[in-house]
C-alpha positions in Angstrom: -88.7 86.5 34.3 -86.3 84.7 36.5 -86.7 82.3 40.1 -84.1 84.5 40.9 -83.5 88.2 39.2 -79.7 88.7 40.6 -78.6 85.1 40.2 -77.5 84.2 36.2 -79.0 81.3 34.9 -81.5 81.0 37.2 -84.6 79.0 36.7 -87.7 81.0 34.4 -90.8 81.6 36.0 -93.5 81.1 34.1 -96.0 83.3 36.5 -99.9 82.9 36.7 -101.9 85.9 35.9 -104.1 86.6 39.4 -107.2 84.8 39.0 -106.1 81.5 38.0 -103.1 81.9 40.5 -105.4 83.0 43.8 -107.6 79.6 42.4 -104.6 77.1 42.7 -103.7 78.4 45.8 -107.2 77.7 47.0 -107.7 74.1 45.6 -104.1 73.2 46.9 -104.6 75.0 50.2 -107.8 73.3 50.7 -106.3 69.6 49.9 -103.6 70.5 52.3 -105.8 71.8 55.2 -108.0 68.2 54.6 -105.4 66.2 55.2 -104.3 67.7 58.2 -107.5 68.3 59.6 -109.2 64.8 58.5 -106.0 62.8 59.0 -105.6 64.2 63.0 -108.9 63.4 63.6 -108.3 59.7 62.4 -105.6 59.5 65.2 -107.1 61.3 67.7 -110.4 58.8 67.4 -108.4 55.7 67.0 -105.8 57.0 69.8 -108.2 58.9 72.5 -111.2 56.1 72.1 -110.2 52.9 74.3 -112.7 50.8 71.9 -110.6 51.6 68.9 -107.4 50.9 70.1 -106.7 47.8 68.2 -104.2 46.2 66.3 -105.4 46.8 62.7 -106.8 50.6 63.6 -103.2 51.2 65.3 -102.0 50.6 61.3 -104.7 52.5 60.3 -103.6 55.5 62.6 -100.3 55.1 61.9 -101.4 55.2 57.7 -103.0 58.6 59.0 -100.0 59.9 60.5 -98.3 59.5 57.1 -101.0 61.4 55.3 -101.4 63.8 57.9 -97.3 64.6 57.8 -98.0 65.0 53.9 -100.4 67.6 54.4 -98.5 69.6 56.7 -94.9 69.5 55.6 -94.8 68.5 52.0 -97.8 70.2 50.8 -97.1 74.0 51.5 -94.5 73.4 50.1 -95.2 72.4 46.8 -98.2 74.7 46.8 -95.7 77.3 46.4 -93.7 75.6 43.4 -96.3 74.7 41.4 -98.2 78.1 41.5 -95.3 80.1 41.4 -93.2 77.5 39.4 -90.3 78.3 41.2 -88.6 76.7 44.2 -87.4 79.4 46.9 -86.4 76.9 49.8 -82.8 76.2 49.1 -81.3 73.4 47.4 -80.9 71.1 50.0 -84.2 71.4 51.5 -85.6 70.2 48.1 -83.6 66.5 48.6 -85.1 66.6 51.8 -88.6 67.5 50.4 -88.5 64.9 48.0 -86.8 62.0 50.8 -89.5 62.6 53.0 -92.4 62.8 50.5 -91.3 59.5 48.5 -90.7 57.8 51.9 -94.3 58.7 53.0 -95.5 57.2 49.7 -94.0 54.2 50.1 -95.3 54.0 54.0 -98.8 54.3 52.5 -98.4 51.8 50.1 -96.3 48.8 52.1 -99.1 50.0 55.0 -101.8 49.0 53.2 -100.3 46.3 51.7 -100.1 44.8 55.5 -103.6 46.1 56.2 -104.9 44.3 53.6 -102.9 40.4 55.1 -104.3 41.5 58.0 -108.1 41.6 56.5 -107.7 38.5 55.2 -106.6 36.8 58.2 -109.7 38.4 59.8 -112.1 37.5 57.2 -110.9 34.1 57.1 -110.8 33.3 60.2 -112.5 35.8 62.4 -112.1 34.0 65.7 -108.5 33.0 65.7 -107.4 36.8 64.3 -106.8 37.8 67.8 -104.1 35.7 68.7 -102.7 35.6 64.9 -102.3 39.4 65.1 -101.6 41.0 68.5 -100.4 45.0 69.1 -97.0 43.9 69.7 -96.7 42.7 66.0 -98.7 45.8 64.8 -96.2 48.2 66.9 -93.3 46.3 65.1 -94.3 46.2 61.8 -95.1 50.3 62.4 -91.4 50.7 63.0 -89.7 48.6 60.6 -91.6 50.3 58.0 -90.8 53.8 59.0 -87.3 52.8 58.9 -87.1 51.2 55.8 -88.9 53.2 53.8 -86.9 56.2 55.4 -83.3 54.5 55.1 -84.1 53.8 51.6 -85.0 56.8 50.0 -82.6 58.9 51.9 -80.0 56.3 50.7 -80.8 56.4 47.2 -80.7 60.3 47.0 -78.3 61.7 49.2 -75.4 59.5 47.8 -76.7 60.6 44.1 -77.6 56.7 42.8 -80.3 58.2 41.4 -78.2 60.9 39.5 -75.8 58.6 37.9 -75.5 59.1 34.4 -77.7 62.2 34.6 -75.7 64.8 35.1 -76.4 67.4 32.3 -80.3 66.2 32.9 -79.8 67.6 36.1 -77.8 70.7 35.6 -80.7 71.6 33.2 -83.4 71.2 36.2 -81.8 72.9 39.1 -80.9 75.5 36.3 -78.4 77.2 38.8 -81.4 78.4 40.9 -84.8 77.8 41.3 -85.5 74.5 40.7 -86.6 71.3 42.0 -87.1 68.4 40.3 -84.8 65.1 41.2 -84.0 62.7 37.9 -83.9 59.2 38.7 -82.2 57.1 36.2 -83.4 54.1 34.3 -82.2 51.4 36.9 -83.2 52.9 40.1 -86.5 54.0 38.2 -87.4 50.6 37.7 -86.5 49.4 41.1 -88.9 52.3 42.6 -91.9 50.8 40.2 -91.5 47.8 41.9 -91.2 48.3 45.3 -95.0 50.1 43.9 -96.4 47.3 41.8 -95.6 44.3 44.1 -97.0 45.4 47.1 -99.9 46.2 44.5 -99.9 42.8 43.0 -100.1 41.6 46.5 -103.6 43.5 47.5 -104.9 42.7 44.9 -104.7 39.2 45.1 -105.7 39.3 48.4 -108.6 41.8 48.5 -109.6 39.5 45.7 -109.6 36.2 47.7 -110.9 38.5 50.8 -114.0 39.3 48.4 -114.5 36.0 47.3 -114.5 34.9 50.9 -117.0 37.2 51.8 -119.6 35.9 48.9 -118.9 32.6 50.1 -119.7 33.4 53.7 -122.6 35.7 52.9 -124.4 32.6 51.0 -123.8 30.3 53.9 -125.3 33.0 56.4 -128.4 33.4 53.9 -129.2 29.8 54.5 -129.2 29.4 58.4 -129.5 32.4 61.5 -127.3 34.7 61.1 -127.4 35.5 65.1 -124.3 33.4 66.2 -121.2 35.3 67.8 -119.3 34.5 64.6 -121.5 35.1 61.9 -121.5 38.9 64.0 -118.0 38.8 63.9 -117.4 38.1 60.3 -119.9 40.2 59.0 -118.5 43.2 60.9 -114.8 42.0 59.4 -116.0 41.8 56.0 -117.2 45.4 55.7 -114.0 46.7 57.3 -112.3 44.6 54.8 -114.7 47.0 51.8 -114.0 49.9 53.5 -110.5 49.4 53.8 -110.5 47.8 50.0 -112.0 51.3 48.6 -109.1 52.9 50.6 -106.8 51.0 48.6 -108.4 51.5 45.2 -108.5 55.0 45.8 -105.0 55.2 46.5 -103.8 53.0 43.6 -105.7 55.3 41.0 -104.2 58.3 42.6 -100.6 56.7 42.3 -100.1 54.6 39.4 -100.8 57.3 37.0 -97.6 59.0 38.8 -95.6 55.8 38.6 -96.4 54.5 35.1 -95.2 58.6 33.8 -92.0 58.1 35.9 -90.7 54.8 34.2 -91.8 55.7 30.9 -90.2 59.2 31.0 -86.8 57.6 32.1 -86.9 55.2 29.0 -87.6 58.4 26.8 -85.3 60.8 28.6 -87.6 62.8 30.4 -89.7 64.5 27.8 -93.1 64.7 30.4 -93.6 68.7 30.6 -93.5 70.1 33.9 -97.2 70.9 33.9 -98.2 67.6 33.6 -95.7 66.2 36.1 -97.2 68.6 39.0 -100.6 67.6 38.1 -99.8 64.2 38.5 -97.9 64.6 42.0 -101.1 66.5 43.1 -103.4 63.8 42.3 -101.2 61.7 44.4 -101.4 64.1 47.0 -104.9 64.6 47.2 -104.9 61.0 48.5 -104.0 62.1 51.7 -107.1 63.9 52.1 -109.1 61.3 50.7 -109.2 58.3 53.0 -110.7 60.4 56.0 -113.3 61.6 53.6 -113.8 57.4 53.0 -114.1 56.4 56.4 -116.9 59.4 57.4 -118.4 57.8 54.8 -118.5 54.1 55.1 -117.9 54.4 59.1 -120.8 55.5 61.1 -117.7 55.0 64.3 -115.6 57.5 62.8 -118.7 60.2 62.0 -119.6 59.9 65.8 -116.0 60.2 67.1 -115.6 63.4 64.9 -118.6 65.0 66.4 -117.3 64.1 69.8 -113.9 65.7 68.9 -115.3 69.1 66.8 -117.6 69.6 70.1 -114.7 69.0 72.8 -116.5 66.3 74.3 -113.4 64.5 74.2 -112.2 66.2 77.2 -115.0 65.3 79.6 -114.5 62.9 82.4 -114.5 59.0 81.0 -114.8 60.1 77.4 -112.4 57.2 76.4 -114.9 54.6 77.1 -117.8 56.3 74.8 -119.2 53.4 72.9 -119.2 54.5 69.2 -120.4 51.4 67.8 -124.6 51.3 67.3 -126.2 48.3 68.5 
């Protein structure tokens, strides 16, 4: 069977029989529909809520607005692929595809990267963080990332860098029909691993000093009243900087698997089967869904807000100034 029955060497489908197919559809269908629904309510709280609206949660919405783009226009998209194993939106919607979901990856991961300076600053010194870090620097940070991460990718693939010296490799994908996978060579390969692994070099050295902090601080509190205005403040700083931390980790584990298969496959010429290489991208999707799922978990402000949202209390009179944080 062929992608395409009228068009000659057109890519072969490799079709799921019914149960197993109606199964993927429903796994990948429900990832997609939690990170649209999870990720929009992340930005509605931090946007609608007057208490929230804060430099570091403006990152963190603007984090969610990357997921939640993943979830609605990349996703259903390569639902259909990966069940059907066919592409059947045109070939140059699949550059676009792929521009848009690498640049979202790399959003989430320079994002965090900030997030996590901006912990440690907080942490470290929890009184001075709000002149250190003001919205004006968050809003410009928001932008500059957007754009490079956008300019970048869209560079890299729509002037074919990424092709050079693959041609025959990518003949064999697109297969006249059908297909859509991008080859990126050994050099440009290597540059996308590290625009991943240094930003992940750098959380990890600071969530590392961040934690090390927080012992530190936590001893100090044990020994005298831990009722001051600062000891409040830091401890309510340190377990942002946990939650925020677990978002990282989770992130990382559901990337570099993806990351460390793409380098090694470019130094021995792409012999990663397809199967494994959509199993991989979906684990790195299935991030988007995750970090809602995180902060209902570890934030008791972000489990009130939703049940303010799911029962439209949002749209009384003065809902804005709700206080969701507990006493």
């Amino acid at each position: 069977m062929l992608c395409y029955q009228n068009l000659n060497g057109s890519c072969i489908k490799t079709p799921y029989s019914p149960v197993p197919r109606l199964t993927l559809y429903a796994v990948f269908g429900f990832g997609a529909v939690l990170a649209v629904c999870g990720n929009l309510l992340v930005m509605i709280s931090i946007l609608h809520f007057k208490q929230l609206h804060s430099p570091a949660n403006f990152l963190v919405a603007s984090l969610a607005c990357a997921h939640f783009l993943v979830g609605l226009t990349m996703m259903p998209f390569s639902i259909v692929r990966s069940v059907e194993s066919c592409w059947y939106f045109g070939e140059n919607y699949c550059k676009l595809h792929t521009c848009f979901d690498l640049s979202f990856c790399y959003l989430s991961i320079f994002r965090l990267c900030f997030i996590s300076v901006d912990r440690y600053i907080a942490v470290s010194d929890p009184l001075i963080y709000p002149t250190r870090f003001t919205a004006s620097i968050s809003g410009r940070y928001i932008a500059l990332s957007w754009l490079l991460s956008i300019i970048y990718n869209f560079s890299l693939l729509y002037t074919g860098a990424n092709e050079a010296g693959l041609e025959d490799l990518v003949s064999v994908l697109t297969c006249g029909g059908g297909g859509c996978q991008i080859a990126v060579n050994q050099s440009w390969v290597f540059i996308n691993f590290l625009l991943f692994f240094i930003p992940t070099l750098v959380m990890i050295t600071v969530y590392s000093r961040i934690f090390l902090i927080a012992k530190q601080m936590s001893n100090q509190t044990a020994k005298k009243s831990a009722d001051s205005y600062k000891d409040r403040v830091a401890k309510r700083e340190r377990k942002a900087a946990k939650t925020l931390g677990i978002a990282v980790a989770a992130f990382l584990l559901s990337w570099l698997p993806y990351f460390i298969d793409s380098i090694i496959d470019a130094f021995l010429g792409f012999i990663t089967p397809t199967y494994v290489c959509e199993i991989l991208g979906w684990i790195a999707y299935y991030n988007s869904a995750m970090n809602p799922l995180i902060y209902a978990f570890f934030y008791p402000w972000f489990r009130k807000a939703i049940k303010l949202i799911v029962t439209v209390k949002v749209l009384r009179e003065n809902s804005s100034t709700t206080n969701l944080f507990p006493e």
